[in-house]
Short mmCIF file of the C-alpha atoms (twelve columns), coordinates in Angstrom:
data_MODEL
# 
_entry.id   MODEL 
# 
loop_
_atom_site.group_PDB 
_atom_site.id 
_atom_site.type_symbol 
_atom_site.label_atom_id 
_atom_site.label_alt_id 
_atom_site.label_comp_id 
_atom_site.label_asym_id 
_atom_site.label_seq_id 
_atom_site.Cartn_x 
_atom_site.Cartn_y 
_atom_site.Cartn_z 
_atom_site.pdbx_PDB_model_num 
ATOM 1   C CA . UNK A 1   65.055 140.137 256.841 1 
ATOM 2   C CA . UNK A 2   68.819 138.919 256.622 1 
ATOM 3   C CA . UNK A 3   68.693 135.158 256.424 1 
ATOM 4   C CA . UNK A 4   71.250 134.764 259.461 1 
ATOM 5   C CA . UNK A 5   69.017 136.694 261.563 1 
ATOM 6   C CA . UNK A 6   65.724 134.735 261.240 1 
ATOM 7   C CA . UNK A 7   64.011 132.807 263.274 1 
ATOM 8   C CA . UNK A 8   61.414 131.160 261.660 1 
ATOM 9   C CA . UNK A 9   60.120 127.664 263.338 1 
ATOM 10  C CA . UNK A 10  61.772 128.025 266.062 1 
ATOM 11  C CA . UNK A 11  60.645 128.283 270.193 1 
ATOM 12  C CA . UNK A 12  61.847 131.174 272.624 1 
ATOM 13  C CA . UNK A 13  61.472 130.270 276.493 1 
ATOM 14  C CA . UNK A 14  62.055 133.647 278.052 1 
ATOM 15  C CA . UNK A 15  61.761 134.371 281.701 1 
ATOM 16  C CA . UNK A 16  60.763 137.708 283.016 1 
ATOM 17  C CA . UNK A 17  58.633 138.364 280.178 1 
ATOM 18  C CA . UNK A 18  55.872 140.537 281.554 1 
ATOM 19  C CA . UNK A 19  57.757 143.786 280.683 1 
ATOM 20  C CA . UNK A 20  61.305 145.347 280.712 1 
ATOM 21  C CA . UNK A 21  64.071 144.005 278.899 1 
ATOM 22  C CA . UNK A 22  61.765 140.200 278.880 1 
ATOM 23  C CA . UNK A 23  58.962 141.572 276.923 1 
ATOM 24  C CA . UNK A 24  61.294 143.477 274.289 1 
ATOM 25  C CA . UNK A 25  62.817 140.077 273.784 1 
ATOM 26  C CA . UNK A 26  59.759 138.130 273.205 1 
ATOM 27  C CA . UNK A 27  58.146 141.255 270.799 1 
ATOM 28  C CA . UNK A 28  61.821 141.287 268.806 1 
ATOM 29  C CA . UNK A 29  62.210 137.314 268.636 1 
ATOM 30  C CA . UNK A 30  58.482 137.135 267.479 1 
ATOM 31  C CA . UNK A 31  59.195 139.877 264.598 1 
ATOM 32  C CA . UNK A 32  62.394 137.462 263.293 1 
ATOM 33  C CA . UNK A 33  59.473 134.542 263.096 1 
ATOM 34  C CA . UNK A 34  59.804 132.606 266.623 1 
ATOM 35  C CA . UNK A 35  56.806 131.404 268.856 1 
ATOM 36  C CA . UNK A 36  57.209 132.348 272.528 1 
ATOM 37  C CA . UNK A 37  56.466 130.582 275.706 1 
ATOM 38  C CA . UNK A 38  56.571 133.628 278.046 1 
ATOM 39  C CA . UNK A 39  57.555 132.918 281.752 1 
ATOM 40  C CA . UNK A 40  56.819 135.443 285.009 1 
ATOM 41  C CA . UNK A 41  56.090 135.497 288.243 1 
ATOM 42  C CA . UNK A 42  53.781 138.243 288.179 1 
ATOM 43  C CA . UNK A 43  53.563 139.297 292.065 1 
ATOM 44  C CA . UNK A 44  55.877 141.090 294.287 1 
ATOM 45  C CA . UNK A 45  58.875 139.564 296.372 1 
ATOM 46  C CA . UNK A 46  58.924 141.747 299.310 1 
ATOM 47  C CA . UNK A 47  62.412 142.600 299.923 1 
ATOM 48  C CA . UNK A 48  61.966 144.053 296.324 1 
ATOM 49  C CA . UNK A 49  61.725 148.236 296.749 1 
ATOM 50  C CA . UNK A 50  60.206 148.894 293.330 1 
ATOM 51  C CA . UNK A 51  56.886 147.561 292.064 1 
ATOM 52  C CA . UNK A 52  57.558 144.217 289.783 1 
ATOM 53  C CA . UNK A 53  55.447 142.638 286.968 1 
ATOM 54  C CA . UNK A 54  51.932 141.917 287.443 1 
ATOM 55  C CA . UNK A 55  49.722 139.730 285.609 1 
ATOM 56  C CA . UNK A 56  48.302 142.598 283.231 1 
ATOM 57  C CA . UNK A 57  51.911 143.153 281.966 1 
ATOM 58  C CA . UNK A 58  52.205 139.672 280.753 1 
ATOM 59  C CA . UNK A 59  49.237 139.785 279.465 1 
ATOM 60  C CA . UNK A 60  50.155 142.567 277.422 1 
ATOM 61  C CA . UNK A 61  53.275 140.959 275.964 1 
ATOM 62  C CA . UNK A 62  50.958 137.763 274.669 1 
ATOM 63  C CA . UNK A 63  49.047 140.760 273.350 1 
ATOM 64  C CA . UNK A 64  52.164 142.155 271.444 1 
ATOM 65  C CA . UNK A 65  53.205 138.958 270.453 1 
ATOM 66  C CA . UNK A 66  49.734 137.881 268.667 1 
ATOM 67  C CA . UNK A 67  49.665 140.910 267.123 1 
ATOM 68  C CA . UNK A 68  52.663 139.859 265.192 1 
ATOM 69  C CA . UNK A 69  50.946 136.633 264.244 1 
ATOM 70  C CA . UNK A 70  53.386 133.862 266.081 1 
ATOM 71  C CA . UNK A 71  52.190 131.976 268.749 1 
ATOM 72  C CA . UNK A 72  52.507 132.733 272.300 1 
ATOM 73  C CA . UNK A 73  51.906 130.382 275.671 1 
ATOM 74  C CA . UNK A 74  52.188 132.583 278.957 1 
ATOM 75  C CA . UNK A 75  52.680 131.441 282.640 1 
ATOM 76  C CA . UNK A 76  52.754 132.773 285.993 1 
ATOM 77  C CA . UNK A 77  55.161 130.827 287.549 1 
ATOM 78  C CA . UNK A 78  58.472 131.629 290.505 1 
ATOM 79  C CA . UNK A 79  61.619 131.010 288.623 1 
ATOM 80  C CA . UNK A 80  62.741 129.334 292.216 1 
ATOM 81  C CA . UNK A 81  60.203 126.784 292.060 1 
ATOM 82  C CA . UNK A 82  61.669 124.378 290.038 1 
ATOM 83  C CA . UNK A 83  59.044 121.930 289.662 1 
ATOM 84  C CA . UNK A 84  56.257 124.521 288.364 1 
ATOM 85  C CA . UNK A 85  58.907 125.628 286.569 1 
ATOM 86  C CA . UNK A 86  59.626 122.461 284.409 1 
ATOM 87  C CA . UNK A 87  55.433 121.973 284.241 1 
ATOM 88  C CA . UNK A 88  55.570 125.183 282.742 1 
ATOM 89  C CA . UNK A 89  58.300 124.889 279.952 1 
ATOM 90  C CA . UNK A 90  56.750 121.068 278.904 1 
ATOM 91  C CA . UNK A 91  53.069 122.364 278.373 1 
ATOM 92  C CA . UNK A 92  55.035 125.162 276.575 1 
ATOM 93  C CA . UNK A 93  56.909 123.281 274.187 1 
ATOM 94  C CA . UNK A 94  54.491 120.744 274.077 1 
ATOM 95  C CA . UNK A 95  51.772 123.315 272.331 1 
ATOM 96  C CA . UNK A 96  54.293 124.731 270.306 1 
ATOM 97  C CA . UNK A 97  56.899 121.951 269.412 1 
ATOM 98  C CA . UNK A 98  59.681 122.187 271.567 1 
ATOM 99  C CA . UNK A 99  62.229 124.692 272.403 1 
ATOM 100 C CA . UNK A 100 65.460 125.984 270.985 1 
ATOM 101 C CA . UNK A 101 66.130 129.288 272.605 1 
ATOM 102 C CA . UNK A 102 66.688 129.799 276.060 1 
ATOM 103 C CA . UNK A 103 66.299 133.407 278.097 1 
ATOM 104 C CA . UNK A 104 66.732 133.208 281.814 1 
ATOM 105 C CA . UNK A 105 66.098 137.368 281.660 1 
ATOM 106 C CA . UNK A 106 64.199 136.613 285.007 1 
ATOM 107 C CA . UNK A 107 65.801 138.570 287.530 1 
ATOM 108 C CA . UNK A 108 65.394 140.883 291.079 1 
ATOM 109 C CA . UNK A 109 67.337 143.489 292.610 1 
ATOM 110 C CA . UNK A 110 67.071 145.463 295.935 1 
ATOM 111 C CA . UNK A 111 65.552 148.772 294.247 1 
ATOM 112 C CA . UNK A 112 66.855 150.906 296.843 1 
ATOM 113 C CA . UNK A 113 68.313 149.223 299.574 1 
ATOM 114 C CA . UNK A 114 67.945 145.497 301.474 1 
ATOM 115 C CA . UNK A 115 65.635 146.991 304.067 1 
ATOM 116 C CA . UNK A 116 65.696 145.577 307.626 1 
ATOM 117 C CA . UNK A 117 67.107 142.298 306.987 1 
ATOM 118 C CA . UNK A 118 70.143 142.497 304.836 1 
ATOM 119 C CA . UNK A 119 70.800 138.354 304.972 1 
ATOM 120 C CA . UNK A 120 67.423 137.653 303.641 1 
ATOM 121 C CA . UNK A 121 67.698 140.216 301.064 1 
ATOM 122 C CA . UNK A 122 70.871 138.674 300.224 1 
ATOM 123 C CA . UNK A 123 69.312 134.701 300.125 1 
ATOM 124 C CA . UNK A 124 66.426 136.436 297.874 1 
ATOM 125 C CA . UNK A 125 68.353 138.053 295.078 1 
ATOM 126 C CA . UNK A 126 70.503 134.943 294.761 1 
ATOM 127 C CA . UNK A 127 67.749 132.758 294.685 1 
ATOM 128 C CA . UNK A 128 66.150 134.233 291.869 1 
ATOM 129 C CA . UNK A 129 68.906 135.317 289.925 1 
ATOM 130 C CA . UNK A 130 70.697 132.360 290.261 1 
ATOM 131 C CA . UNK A 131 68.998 129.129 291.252 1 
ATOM 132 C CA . UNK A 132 66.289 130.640 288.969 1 
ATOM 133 C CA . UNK A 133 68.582 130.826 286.234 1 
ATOM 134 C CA . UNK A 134 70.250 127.532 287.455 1 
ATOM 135 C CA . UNK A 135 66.248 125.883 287.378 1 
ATOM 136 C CA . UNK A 136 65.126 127.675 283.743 1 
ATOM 137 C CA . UNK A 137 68.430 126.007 282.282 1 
ATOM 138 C CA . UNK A 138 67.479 122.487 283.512 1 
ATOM 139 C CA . UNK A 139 64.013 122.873 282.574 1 
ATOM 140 C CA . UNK A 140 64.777 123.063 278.716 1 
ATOM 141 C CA . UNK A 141 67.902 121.588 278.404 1 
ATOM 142 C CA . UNK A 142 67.132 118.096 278.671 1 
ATOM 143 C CA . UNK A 143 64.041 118.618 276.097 1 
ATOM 144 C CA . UNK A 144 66.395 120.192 273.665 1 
ATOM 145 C CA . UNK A 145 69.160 117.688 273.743 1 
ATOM 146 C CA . UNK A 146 66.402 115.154 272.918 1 
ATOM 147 C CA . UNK A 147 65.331 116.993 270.289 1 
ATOM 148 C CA . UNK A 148 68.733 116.812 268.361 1 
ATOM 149 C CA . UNK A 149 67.768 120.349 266.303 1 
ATOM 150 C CA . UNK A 150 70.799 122.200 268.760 1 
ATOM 151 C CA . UNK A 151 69.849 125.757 270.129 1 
ATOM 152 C CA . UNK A 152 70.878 129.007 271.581 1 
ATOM 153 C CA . UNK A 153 71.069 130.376 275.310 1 
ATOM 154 C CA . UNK A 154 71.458 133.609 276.516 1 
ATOM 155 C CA . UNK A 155 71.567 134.266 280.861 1 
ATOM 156 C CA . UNK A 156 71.081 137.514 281.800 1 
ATOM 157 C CA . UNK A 157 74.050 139.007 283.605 1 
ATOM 158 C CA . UNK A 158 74.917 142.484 284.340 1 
ATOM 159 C CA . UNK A 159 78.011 144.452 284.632 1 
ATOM 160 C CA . UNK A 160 77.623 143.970 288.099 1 
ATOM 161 C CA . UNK A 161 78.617 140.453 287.056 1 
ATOM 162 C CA . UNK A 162 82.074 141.482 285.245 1 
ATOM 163 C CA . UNK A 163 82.792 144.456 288.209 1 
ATOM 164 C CA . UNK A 164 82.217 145.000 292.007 1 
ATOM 165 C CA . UNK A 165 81.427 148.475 291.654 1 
ATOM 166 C CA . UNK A 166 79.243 150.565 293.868 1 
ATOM 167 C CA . UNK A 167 79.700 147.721 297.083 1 
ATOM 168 C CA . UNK A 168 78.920 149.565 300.281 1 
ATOM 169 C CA . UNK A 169 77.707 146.270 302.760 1 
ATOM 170 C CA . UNK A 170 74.663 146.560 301.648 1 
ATOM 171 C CA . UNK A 171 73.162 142.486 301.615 1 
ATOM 172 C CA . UNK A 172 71.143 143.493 298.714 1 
ATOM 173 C CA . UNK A 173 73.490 144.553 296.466 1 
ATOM 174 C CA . UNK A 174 75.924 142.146 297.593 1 
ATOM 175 C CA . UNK A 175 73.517 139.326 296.886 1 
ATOM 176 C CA . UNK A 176 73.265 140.640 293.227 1 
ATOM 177 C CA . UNK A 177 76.641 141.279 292.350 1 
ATOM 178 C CA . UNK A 178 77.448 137.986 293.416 1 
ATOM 179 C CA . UNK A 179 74.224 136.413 291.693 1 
ATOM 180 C CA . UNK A 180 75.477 137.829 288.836 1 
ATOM 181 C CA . UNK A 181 78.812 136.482 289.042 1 
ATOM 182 C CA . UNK A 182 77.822 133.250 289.376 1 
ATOM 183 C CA . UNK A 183 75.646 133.306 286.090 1 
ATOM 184 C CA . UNK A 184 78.914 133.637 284.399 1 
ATOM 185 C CA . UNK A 185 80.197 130.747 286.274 1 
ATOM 186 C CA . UNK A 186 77.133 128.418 285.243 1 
ATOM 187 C CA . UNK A 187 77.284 129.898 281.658 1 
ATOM 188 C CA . UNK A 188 80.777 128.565 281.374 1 
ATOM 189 C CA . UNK A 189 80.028 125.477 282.757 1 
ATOM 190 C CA . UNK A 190 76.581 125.188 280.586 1 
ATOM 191 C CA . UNK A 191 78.761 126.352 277.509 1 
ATOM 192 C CA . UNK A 192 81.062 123.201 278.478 1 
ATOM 193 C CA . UNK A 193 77.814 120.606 278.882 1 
ATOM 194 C CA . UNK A 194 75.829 121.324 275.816 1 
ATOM 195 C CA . UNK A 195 78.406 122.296 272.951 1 
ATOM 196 C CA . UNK A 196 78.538 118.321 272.331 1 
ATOM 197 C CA . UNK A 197 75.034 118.972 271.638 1 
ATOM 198 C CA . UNK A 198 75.137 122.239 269.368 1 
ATOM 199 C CA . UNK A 199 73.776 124.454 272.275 1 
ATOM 200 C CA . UNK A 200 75.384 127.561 272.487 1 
ATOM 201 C CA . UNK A 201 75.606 129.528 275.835 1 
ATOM 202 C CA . UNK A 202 76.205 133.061 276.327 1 
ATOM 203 C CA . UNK A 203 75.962 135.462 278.778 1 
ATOM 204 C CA . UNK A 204 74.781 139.194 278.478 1 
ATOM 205 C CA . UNK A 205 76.174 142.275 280.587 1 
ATOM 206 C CA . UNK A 206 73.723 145.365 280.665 1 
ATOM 207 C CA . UNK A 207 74.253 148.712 282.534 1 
ATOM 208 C CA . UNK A 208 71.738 150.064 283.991 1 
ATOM 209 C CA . UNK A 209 68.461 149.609 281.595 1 
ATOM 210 C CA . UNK A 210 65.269 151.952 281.587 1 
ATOM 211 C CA . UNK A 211 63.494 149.642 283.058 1 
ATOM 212 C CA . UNK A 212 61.615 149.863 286.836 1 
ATOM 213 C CA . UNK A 213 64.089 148.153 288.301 1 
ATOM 214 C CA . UNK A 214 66.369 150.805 287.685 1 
ATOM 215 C CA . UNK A 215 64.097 154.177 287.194 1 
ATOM 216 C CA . UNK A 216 62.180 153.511 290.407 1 
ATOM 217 C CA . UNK A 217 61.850 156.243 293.349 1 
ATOM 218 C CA . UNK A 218 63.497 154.263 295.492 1 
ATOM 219 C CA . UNK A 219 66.708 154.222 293.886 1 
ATOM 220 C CA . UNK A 220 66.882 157.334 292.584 1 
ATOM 221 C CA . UNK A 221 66.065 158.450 296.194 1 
ATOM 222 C CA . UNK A 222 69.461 155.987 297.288 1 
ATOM 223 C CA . UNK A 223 71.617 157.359 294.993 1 
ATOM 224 C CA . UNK A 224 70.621 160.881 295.710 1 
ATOM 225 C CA . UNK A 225 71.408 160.305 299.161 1 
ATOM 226 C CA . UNK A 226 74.739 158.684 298.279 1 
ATOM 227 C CA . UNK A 227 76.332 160.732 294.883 1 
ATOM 228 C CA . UNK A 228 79.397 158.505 295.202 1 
ATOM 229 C CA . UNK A 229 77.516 155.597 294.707 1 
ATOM 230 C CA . UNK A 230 76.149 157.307 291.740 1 
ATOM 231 C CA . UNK A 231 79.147 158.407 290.367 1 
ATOM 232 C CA . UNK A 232 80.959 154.785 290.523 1 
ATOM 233 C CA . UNK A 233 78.061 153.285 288.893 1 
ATOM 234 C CA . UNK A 234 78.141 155.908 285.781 1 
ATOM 235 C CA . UNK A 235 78.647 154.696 282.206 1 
ATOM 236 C CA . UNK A 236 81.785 155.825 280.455 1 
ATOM 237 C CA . UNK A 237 79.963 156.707 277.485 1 
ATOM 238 C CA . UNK A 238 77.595 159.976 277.585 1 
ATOM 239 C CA . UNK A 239 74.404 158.307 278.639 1 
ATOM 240 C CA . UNK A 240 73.106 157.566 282.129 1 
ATOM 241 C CA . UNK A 241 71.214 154.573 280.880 1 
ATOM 242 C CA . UNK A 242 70.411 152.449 277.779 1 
ATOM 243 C CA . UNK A 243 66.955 150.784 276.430 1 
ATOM 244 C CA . UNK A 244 66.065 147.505 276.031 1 
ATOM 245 C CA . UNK A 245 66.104 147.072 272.679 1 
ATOM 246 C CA . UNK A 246 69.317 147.645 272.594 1 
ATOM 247 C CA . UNK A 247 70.276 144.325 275.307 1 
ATOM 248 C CA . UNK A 248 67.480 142.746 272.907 1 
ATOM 249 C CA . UNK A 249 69.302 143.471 269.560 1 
ATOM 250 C CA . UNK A 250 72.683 141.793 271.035 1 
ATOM 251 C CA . UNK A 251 70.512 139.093 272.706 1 
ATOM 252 C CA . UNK A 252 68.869 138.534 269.299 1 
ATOM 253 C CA . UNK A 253 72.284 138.511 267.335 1 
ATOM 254 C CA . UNK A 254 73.177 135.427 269.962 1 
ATOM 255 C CA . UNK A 255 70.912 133.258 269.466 1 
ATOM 256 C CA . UNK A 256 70.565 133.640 265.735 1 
ATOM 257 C CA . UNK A 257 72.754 131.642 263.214 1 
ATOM 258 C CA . UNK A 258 75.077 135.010 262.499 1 
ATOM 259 C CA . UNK A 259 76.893 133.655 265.860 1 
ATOM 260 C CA . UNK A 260 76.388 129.804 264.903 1 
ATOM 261 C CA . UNK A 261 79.891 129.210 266.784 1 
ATOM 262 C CA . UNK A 262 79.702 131.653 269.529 1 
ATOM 263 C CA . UNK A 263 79.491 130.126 272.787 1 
ATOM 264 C CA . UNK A 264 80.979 130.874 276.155 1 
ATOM 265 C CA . UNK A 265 81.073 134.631 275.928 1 
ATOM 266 C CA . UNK A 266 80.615 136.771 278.544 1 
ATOM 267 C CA . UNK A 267 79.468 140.032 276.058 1 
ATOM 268 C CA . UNK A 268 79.124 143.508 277.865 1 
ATOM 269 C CA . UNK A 269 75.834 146.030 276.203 1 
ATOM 270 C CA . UNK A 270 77.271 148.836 278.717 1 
ATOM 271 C CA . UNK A 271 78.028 152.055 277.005 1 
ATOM 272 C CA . UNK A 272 81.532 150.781 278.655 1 
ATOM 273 C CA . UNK A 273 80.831 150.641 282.132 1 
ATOM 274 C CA . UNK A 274 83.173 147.813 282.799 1 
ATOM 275 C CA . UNK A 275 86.381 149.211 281.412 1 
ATOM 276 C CA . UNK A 276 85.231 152.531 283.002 1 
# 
């Protein structure tokens, strides 16, 4: 393995690692030598349309992480509640010896449509995908300041975060393009807070992932029903959608010491959806 790239002896929090793009992050992280504590809330959110995580799927990432012989502490545990959230990230580190990366990956979208109540899909999405991220941040930070070693963040984003694409007044969708814009905001500000520290922040930008939240019935059914919709969210590249190894492999470059003095970048994995 290329020096720069390693991560040996150090601690990955990542949220939203039961499966999807959080699991491929903890499996890849673990293969370049890092111990995981592995964050999820493991039950449905009902304005969600798709079927989220369950405890089985975490289970099988602390599976796929022992396998590679590093260490692995799960919990089941809202991203919103910040309290359970901070309990959850000090046992963590306190097993394995604190925590230098950071991945709020933890994130919700309306799969579909907002359903009957548009406003409380909208106070749902940002709740999760930003207080969360807002809550994961403050629940390591203060731990890794202390610890005086520095560290790397990385807050999930989207493209929907760089564009406005695809708006129709939908409440769902509003709520996460606008989630998604904010977690550049608090990336910047983050970025501003912790460099005095050596903690990097960054922000990632998928397109549309193979993940259930994106190849779920329910959306496909929406954007069957509305092919403009589906047009404005195409890639400009040749593929309707990328994998998560390949949001993990940019995730993984950020946080290792091959971008020891990049911080504050908002960097787009979209097959170039946003200059589309």
């Amino acid at each position: 393995m290329d020096q720069s790239s390693s991560l040996q002896g150090k601690i990955a929090l990542i949220t939203g690692a039961a499966r999807g793009q959080g699991r491929s992050h903890a499996i890849r992280l673990a293969e370049a030598g890092a111990d995981i504590i592995a964050v999820d809330i493991c039950r449905q959110i009902e304005i969600v349309g798709y079927p989220m995580g369950t405890s089985e799927d975490l289970a099988q990432t602390v599976a796929a992480v022992k396998s590679l012989d590093r260490r692995i502490v799960a919990a089941e545990v809202d991203v919103r509640d910040a309290a359970a959230l901070r309990e959850a990230v000090d046992d963590g580190a306190e097993q394995l010896g604190g925590v230098d990366i950071v991945l709020a990956n933890a994130g919700i979208a309306p799969g579909g449509g907002s359903g009957p109540d548009p406003e409380r899909a909208f106070r749902d999405i940002v709740e999760v995908n930003l207080f969360g991220v807002w809550n994961t941040v403050h629940a390591a930070a203060p731990r890794m300041i202390e610890q005086g070693r520095g560290g790397a963040i990385v807050l999930t984003s989207s493209t929907q975060g760089l564009t406005g694409r695809g708006g129709n007044g939908d409440g769902g969708l509003e709520g996460y393009c606008a989630s998604k814009h904010g977690v550049v905001g608090l990336m910047r500000t983050f970025a501003h807070w912790l460099a005095p520290h050596s903690i990097r922040v960054n922000t990632v930008h998928p397109t549309g992932v193979d993940t259930p939240m994106i190849m779920n019935e329910a959306l496909q059914a929406h954007m069957a029903a509305n092919p403009a919709l589906g047009e404005a969210m195409s890639n400009l590249m040749p593929v309707p959608v990328i994998e998560s190894i390949d949001v993990t492999n940019a995730v993984l470059w950020l946080v290792s010491d091959a971008a020891r003095f990049v911080t504050g970048v908002a960097l787009p994995v979209d097959a170039g959806f946003a200059i589309k």
